[in-house]
Residue frames relative to the residue before (quaternion, step in Angstrom):
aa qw qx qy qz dx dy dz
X 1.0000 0.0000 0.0000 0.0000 0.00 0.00 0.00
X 0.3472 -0.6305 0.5800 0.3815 3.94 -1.07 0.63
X 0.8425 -0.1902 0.3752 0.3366 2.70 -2.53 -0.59
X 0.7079 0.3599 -0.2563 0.5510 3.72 1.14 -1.08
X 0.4606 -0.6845 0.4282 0.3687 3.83 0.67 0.05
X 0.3663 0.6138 -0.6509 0.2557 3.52 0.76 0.95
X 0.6827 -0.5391 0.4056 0.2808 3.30 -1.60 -0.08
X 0.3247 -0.8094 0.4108 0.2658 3.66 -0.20 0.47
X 0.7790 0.2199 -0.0894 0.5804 3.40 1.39 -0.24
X 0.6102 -0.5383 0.3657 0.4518 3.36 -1.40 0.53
X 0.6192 0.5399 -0.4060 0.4004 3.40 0.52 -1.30
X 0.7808 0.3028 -0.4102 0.3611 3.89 0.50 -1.07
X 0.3228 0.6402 -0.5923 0.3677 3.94 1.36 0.19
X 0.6403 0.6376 -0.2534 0.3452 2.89 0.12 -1.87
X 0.7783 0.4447 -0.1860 0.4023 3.74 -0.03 -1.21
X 0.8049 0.1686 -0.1414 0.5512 3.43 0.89 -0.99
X 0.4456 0.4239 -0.5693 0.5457 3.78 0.65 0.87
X 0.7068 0.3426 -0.4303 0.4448 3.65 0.17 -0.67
X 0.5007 0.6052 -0.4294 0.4457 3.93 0.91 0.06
X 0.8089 0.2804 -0.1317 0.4998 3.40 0.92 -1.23
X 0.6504 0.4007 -0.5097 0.3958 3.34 0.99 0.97
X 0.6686 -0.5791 0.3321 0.3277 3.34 -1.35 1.45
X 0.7247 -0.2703 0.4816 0.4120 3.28 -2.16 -0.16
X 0.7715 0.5123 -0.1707 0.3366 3.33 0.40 -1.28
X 0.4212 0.6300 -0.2877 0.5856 3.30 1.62 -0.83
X 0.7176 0.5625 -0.2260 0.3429 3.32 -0.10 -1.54
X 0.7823 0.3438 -0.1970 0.4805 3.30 0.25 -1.67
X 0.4580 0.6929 -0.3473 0.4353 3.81 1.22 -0.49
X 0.8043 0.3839 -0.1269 0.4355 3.15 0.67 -1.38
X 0.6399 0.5005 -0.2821 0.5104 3.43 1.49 -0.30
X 0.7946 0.2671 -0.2462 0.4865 3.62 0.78 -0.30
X 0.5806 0.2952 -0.3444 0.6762 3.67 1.33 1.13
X 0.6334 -0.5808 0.5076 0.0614 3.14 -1.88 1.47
X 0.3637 -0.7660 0.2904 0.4435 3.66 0.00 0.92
X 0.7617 0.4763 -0.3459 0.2707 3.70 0.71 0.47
X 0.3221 0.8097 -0.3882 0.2999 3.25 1.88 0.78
X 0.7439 0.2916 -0.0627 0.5980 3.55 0.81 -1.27
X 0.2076 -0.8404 0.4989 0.0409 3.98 0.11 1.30
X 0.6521 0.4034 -0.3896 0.5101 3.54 1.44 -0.84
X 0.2316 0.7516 -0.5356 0.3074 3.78 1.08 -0.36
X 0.9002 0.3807 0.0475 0.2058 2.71 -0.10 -1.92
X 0.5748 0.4065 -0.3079 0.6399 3.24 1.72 -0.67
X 0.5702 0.5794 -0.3697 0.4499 3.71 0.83 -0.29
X 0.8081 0.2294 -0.0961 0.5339 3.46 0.58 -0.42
X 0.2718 0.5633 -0.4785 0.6163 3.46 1.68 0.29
X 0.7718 0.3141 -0.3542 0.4244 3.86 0.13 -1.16
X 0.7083 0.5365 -0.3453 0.3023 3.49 0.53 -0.87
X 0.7816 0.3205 -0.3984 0.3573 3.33 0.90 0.00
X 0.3223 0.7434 -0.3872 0.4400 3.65 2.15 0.25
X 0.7150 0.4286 -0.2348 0.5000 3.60 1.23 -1.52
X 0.6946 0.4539 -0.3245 0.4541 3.47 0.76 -1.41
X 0.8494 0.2298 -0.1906 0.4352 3.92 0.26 -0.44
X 0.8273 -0.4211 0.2399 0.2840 3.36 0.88 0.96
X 0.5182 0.7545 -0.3971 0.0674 3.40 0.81 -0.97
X 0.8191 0.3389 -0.1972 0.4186 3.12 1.52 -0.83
X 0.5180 0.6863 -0.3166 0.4005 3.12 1.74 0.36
X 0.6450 -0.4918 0.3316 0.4819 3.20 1.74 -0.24
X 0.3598 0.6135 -0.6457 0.2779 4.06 1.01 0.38
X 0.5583 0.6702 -0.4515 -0.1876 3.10 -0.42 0.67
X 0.4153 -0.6369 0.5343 -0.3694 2.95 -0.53 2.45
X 0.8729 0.2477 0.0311 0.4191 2.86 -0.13 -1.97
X 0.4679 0.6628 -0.2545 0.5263 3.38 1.89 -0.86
X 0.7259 0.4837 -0.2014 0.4456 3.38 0.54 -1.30
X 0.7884 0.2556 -0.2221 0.5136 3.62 1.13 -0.79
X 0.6486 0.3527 -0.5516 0.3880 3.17 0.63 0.67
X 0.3733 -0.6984 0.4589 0.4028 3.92 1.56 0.38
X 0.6037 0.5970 -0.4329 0.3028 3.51 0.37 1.11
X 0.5806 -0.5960 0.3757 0.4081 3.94 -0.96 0.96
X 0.9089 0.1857 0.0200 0.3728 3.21 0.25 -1.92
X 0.6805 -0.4518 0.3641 0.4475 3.55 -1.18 0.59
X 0.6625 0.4357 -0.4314 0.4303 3.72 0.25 -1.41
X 0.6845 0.3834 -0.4465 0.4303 4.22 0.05 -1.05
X 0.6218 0.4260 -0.4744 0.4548 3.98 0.30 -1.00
X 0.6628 0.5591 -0.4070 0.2872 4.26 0.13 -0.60
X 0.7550 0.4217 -0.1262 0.4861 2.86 1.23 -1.80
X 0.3130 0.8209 -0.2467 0.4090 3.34 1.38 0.62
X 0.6698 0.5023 0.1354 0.5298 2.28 1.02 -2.53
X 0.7663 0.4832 -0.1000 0.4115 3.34 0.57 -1.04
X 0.5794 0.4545 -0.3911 0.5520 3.90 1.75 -0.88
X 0.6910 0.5529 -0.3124 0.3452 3.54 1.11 -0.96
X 0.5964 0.5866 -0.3535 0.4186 3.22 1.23 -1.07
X 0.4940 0.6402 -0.4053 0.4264 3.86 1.34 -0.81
X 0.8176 0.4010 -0.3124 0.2706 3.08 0.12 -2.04
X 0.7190 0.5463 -0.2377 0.3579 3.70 1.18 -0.65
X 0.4156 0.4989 -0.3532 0.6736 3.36 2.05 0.46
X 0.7953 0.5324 0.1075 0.2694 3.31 0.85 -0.81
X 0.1477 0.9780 -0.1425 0.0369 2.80 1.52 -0.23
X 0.7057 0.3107 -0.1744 0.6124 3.20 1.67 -1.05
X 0.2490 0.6786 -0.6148 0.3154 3.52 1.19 0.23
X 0.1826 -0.9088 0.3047 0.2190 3.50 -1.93 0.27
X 0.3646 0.6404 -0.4593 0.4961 2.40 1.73 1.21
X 0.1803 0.8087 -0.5599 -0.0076 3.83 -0.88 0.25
X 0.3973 -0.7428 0.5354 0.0608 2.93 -1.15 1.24
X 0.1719 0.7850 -0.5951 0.0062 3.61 -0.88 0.86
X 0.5449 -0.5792 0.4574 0.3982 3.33 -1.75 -0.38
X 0.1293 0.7346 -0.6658 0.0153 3.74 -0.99 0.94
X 0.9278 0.0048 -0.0574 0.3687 3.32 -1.41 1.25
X 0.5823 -0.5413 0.2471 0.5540 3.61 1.54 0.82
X 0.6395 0.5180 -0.2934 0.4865 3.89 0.76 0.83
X 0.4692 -0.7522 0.4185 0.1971 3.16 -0.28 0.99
X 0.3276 0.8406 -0.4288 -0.0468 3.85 0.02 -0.01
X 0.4898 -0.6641 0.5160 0.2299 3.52 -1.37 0.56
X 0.2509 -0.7450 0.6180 -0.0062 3.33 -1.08 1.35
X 0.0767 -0.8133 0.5710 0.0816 3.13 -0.40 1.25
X 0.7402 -0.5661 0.1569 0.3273 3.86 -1.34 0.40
X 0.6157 0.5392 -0.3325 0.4686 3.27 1.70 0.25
X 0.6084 -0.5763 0.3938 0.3777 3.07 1.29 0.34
X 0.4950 0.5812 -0.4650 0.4483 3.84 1.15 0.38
X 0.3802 -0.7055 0.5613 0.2066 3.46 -1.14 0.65
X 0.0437 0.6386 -0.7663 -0.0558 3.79 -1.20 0.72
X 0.5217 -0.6565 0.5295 0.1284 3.19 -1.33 1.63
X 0.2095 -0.7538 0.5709 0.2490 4.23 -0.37 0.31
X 0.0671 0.8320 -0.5505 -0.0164 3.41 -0.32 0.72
X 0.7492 -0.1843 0.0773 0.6314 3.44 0.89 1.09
X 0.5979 0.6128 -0.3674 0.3634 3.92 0.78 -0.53
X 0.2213 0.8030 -0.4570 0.3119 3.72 0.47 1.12
């Protein structure tokens, strides 16, 4: 964690946004597809841009997710923050080899190259 208590990595985003999201949050996100509720997503797209800095300059967290702009490093934050609410979902997004990539349910790989 820095001096301003943002996270330095995705993984610690990840961990402590999925801390600060409610019961209600949760169960939301489990009984809807991540592309039902669009303000969801820009709503909590912002909350983790304000809450971790993005536009203040973390960039830490920028650097480890190998991205330019706040909106790709959130929406990042946010596919991951699903899969770990989520678990049987089948899309999932991880980190391989400093690149973000998207694992789809056949076991093919699509490479993320900023497309969040």
């Amino acid at each position: 964690m820095t001096q301003t208590g943002w996270p330095e990595t995705v993984k610690e985003a990840v961990d402590r946004f999925v801390g600060y999201l409610s019961n209600e949050d949760k169960e939301y996100m489990k009984t809807h597809s991540r592309t039902d509720d669009l303000q969801m997503w820009i709503t909590m797209g912002r909350e983790i841009r304000n809450r971790f800095g993005l536009w203040q300059g973390n960039k830490m967290l920028m650097e480890d997710a190998k991205r330019e702009h706040p909106d790709d490093v959130s929406a990042i934050i946010l596919d991951l923050v699903w899969d770990m609410v989520n678990p049987d979902d089948k899309i999932k997004f991880t980190k391989e080899e400093d690149n973000f990539a998207c694992l789809m349910s056949d076991d093919t790989e699509e490479q993320a190259e900023g497309n969040f």
